[in-house]
Structures are given as C-alpha cells and as structure tokens.
C-alpha positions as CSV (number, residue, x, y, z in Angstrom):
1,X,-40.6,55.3,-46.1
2,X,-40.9,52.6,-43.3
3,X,-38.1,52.9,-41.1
4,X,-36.7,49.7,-38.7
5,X,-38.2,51.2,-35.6
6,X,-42.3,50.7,-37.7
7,X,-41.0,47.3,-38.5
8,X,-40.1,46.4,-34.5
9,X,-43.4,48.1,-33.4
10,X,-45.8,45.8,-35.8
11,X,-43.7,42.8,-35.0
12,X,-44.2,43.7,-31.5
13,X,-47.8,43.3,-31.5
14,X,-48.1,40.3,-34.3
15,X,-50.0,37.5,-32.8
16,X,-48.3,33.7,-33.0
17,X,-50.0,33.0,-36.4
18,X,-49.4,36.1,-38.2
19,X,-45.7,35.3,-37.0
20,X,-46.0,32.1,-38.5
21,X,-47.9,33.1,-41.6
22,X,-44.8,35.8,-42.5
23,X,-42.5,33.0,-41.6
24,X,-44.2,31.0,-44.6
25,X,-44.7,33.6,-47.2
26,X,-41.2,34.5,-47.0
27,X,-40.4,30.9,-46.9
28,X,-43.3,30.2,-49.7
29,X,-41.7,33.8,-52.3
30,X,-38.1,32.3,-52.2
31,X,-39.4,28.4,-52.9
32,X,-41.9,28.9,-55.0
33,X,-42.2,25.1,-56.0
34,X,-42.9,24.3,-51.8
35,X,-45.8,23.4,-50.4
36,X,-47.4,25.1,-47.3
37,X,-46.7,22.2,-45.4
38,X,-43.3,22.3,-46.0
39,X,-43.1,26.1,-45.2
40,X,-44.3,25.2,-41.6
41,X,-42.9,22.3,-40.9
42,X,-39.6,24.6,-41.9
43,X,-40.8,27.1,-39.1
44,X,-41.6,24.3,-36.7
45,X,-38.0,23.0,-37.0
46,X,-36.1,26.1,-37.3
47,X,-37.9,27.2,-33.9
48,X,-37.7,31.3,-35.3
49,X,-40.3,32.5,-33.1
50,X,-38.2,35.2,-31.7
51,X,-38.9,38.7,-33.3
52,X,-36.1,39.7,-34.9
53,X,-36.0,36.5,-37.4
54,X,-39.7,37.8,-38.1
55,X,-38.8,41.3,-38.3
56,X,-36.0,40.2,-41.0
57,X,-38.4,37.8,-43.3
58,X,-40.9,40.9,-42.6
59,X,-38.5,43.4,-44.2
60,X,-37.6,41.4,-47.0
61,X,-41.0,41.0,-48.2
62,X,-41.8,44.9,-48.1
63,X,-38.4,46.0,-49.2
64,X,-36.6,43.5,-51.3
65,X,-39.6,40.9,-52.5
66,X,-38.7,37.5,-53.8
67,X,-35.0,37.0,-54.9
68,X,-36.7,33.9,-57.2
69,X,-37.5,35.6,-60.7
C-alpha cells in the first residue's frame, strides 16, 4: 500500500516536467476529448506548481484513476 508520506517523498524529488507531465495526465484522464495543448496551457494558467496540487493529481491517478467512464 502507498501511504501519503511515499507520495510527498516522490513529489519531492519530481523534476519541473514530470510536475507538469502529471499535471496533464490528470488533466488529459478527466477530459478525455482535450488536447495536450489545452492540458498545459491549463497548467500554465492555473500556476499549480506547488507540491501539494501535484501530490493530489498524483494520488488520484494511482488510487482513484479517471472519474470519466
């Protein structure tokens, strides 16, 4: 089981991209239908860079998945 502490330690040493590239996939699982451009340009304008937004998206993917069926 992956606890929250796991989650904060591999956030912790994510570069900017692979920040950026859960930002999208998360952004990309629940809008399927979106392009990659719009998945960054929705990270560039929502400015989440700080880890605990990442840690979140981060989580979702490995616990929950998509909530789009």
């Amino acid at each position: 089981m992956i606890r929250d502490s796991d989650i904060k330690d591999f956030v912790s040493k994510m570069t900017y991209w692979e920040r950026v590239n859960t930002y999208m996939s998360e952004y990309l699982l629940e809008n399927p239908y979106s392009s990659r451009e719009e998945a960054y340009k929705d990270f560039m304008d929502s400015g989440v860079d700080d880890s605990n937004a990442i840690e979140y998206r981060l989580e979702k993917i490995i616990r929950f998945g998509s909530s789009v069926r």
